[in-house]
VOTOR-824553 format. One record per residue (C-alpha): x, z, y; residue in one letter. Coordinates in steps of 0.02 Angstrom, whole numbers, padded with zeros to 5 digits, always signed. Last residue first. Layout:
BEGIN
XZYa
...
This chain:
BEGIN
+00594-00338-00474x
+00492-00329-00648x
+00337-00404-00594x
+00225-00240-00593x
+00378-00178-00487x
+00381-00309-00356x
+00196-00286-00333x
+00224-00091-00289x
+00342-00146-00147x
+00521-00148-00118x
+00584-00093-00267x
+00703+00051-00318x
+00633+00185-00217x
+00745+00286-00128x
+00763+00450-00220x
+00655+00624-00269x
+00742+00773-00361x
+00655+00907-00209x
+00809+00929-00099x
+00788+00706-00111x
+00605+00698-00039x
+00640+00831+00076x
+00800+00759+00156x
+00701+00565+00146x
+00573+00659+00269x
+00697+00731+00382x
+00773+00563+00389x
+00607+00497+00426x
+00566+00607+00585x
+00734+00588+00650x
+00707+00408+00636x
+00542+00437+00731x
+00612+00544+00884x
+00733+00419+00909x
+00600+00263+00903x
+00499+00342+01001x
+00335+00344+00957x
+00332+00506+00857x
+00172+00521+00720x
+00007+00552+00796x
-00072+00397+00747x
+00002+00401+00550x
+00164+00360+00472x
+00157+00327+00307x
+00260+00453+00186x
+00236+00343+00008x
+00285+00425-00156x
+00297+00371-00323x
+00264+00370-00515x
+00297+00257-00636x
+00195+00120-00763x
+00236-00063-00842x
+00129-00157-00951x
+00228-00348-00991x
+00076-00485-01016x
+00205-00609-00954x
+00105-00683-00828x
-00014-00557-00781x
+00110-00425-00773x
-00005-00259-00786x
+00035-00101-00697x
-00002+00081-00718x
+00053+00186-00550x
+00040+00348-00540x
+00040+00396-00343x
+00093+00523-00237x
+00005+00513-00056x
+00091+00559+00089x
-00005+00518+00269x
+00082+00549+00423x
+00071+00628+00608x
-00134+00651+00595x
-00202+00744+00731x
-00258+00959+00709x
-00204+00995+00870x
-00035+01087+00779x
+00017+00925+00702x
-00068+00869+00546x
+00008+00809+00391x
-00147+00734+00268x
-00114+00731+00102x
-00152+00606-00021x
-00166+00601-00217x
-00160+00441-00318x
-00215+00381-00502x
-00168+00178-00473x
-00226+00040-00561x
-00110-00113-00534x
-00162-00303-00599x
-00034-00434-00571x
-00025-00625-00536x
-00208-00663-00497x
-00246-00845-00450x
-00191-00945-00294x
-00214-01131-00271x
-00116-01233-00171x
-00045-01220+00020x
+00031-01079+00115x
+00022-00968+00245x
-00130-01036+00363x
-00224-01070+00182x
-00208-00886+00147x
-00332-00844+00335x
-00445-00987+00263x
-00464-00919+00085x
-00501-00726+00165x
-00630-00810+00283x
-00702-00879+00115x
-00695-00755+00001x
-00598-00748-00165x
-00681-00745-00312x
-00678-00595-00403x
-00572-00598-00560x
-00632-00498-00702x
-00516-00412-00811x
-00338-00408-00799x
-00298-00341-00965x
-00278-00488-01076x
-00244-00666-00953x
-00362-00803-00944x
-00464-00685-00828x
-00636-00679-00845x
-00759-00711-00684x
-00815-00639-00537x
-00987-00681-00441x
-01066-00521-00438x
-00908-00459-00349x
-00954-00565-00186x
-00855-00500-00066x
-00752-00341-00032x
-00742-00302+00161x
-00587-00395+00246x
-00404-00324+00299x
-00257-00397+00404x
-00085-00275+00372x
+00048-00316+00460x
+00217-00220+00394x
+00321-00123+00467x
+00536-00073+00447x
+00580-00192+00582x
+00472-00311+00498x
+00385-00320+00338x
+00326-00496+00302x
+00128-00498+00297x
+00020-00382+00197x
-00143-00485+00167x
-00296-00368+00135x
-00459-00392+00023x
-00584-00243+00000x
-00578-00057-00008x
-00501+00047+00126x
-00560+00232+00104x
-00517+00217-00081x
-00587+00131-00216x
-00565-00066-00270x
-00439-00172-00190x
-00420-00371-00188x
-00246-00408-00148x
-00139-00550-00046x
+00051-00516-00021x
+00176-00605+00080x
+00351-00599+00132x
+00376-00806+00129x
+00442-00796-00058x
+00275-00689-00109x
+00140-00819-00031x
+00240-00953-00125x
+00240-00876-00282x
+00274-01054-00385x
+00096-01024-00477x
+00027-00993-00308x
-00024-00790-00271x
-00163-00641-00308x
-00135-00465-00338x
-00281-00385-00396x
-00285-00165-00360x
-00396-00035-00445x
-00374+00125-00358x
-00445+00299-00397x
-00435+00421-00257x
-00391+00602-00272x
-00398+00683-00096x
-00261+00834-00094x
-00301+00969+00050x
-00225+00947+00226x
-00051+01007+00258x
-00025+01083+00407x
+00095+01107+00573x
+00201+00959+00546x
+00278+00895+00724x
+00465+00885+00627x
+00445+00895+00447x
+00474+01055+00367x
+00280+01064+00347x
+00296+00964+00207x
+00371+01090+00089x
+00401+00973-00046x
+00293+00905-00193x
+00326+00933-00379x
+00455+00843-00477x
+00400+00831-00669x
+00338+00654-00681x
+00499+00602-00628x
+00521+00512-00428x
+00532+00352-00341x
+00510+00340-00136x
+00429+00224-00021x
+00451+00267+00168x
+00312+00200+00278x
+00283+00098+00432x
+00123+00009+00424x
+00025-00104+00583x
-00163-00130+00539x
-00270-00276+00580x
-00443-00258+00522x
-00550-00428+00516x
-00664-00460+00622x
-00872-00460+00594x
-00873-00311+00741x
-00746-00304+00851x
-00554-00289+00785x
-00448-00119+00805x
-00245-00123+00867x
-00108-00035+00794x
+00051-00017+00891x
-00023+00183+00860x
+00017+00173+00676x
-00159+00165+00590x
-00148+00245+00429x
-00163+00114+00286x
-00220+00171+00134x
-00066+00133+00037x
């Protein structure tokens, strides 16, 4: 997900890498459910008008998935307000580190062995150094997922962003097996205005999961969008 700054966030100078903290709600649903009332929510005054972004996504890992077994995920992103390279790190406590890098050197990408994955970019250097700090060997892509998604903005009453929903169509490709796999979903990510205390936020997500499930959505059944496009 475009990652809304949660406010534990913190902002790198110039020629640094982002660092962004998410806490989000992931949550399967049918092609025919249509969106709740979103303004239900606790602190939602407004719903902002839908932004259609195109994403292309590379997942990257070791032939033995050591970046994945350790929490891990590396990804090369194009489109969106967040394009480039990012390395989600173990989720914890319900968030998840994510350190983010401009795109590189796509000039310089080459054919995949695998059908459907395209060119593979190759993978920058500060990016290399910051994967070589988690594990050793050589990654390659893993998992291509192009994704048709729609975002909302939910504003509070001053107009600041309490969460980011986004409902996404998701077509993936399994790099190693070859195996195509698609679904929809929805992500509620918390945003800079959302509750800081940690009452005040659960009460903000269970009145989130009540929406999602009054209107025929459910919990999703993988953890992330990469365990999906792998069959997990």
């Amino acid at each position: 997900m475009s990652a809304a700054t949660d406010p534990a966030a913190s902002s790198s100078a110039d020629g640094e890498p982002s660092r962004t903290v998410e806490i989000e709600l992931k949550f399967d649903v049918d092609d025919t459910v249509s969106l709740p009332d979103w303004t239900a929510l606790p602190g939602v005054a407004t719903v902002g008008d839908p932004e259609l972004r195109d994403l292309d996504a590379l997942y990257f890992d070791t032939l033995d998935f050591a970046l994945a077994q350790r929490g891990y995920a590396l990804r090369r992103r194009l489109g969106g307000p967040d394009a480039g390279w990012h390395i989600k790190g173990p989720r914890v406590r319900g968030a998840r580190v994510e350190i983010g890098w401009p795109l590189g050197d796509e000039d310089s990408a080459t054919p995949a062995e695998a059908e459907g994955i395209g060119l593979v970019p190759a993978i920058p250097d500060e990016v290399r150094a910051a994967v070589a700090e988690i594990v050793t060997g050589t990654v390659g892509p893993i998992a291509r997922l192009r994704n048709t998604r729609t975002a909302y903005a939910l504003t509070d009453a001053a107009g600041d962003t309490v969460a980011e929903v986004v409902d996404d169509h998701v077509a993936a490709l399994d790099a190693r097996t070859g195996a195509e796999r698609s679904w929809r979903e929805w992500e509620v990510e918390l945003g800079p205005s959302a509750p800081a205390d940690d009452h005040e936020r659960a009460a903000f997500f269970a009145a989130v999961v009540e929406a999602v499930t009054s209107a025929g959505g459910r919990e999703a059944a993988s953890a992330s969008k990469l365990a999906r496009a792998l069959g997990y």
